[in-house]
Every structure is written in structure tokens, then in C-alpha cells.
C-alpha positions in Angstrom: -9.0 0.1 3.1 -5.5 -0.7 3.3 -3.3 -3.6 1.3 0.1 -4.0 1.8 2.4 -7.1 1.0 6.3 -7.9 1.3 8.9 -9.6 -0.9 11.4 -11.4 1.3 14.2 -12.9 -0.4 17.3 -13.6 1.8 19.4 -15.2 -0.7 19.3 -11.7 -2.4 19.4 -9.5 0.6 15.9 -8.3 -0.5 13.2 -6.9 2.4 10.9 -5.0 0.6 7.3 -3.4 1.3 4.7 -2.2 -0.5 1.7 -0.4 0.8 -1.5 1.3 -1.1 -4.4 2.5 0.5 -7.4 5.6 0.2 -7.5 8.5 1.9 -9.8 11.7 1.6 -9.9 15.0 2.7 -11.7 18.3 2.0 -10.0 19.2 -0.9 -8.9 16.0 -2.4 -12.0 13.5 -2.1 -10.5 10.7 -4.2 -7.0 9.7 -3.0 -4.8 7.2 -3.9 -1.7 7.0 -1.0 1.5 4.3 -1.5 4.4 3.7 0.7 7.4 1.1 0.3 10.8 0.9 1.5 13.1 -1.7 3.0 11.1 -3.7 5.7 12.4 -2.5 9.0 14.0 0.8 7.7 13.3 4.4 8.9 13.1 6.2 6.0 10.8 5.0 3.1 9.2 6.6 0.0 5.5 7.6 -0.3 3.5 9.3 -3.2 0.0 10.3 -3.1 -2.7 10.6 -6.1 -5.7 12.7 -6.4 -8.1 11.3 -9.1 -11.4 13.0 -10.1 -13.4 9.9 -9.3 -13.7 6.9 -7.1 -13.9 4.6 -10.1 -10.7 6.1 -11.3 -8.9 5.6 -7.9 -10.3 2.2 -7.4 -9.3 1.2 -10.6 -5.6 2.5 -9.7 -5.5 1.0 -6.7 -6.1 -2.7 -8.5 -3.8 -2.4 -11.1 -1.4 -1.7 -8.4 -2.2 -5.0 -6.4 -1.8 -7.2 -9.4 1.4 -5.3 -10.5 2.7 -6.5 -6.6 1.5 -9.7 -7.4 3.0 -10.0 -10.7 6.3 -9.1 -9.7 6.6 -11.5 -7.1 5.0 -9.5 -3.6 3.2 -11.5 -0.8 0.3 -10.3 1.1 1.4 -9.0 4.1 -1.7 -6.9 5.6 -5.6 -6.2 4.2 -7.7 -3.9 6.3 -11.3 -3.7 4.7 -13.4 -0.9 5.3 -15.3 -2.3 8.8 -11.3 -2.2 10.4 -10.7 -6.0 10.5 -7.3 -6.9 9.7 -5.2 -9.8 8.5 -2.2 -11.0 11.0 1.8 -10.1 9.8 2.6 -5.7 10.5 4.7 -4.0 8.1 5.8 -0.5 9.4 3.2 1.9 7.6 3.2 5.0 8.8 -0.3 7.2 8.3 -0.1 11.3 7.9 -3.5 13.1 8.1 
């Protein structure tokens, strides 16, 4: 599942991104991954975080969509779990 949104503000020269979604591998079964940057830009920042349980993550990974919300961030892109996706593309760039 992927949610992303963007904060466009032209008056203030403010293009931002936000992305958050879960990713799991053999070690780390629970992960939390977020990316956000400048919309457009090459470079952008990313952190991931390993929790010990899905109910932890998931309950990260809320708290993080109504922060985005809170602080003024639009929907930009929502991929649930069967692959459908919302319209608008954001650069997010995945790493296995």
C-alpha cells in the first residue's frame, strides 16, 4: 500500500512531497518506508522503520497520514493492496 500527497503553494515557492508506504523483507517483516523532497527534484530524503509488529507499523503509518493532512498536504497518490491506483504521479522512487 502506498500513500503519497503534495503541498503546492506557488505564492511561497513551495513544491513539496510526501510519501509513506510498507515494505517487507526476510529480516525485517514489518517496515515502515518514507520519502519527501521538492516535487520534481533529483535528490530527496528517505528513512525506513522496522517495527516488531504490523499493528505497530500500521498504526505509524496513520499517524503519519493525518500529520500530512494536518499540516496542510493533499492527496496526491493511494495504491491499496490489489495495485489500483489514484490519478496525479509524484516521483517515488522504490529500492528492494
Amino acid at each position: 500500500m502506498i500513500s503519497a500527497w503534495t503541498k503546492i503553494e506557488p505564492h511561497k515557492n513551495c513544491y513539496r512531497y510526501y510519501a509513506i508506504w510498507f515494505e517487507a523483507d526476510f529480516f525485517d517483516p514489518f517496515r515502515v518506508c518514507c520519502e519527501w523532497g521538492r516535487v520534481g527534484a533529483k535528490k530527496h530524503q528517505r528513512r525506513v522503520l522496522v517495527f516488531q509488529s504490523w499493528e505497530e507499523a500500521h498504526q505509524y503509518f496513520k499517524e503519519m497520514e493525518e500529520l500530512r493532512l494536518k499540516r496542510g498536504y493533499r492527496t496526491a497518490i493511494y495504491e491499496n493492496s490489489s495495485g489500483e491506483k489514484s490519478s496525479h504521479h509524484i516521483p517515488i522512487q522504490h529500492y528492494s
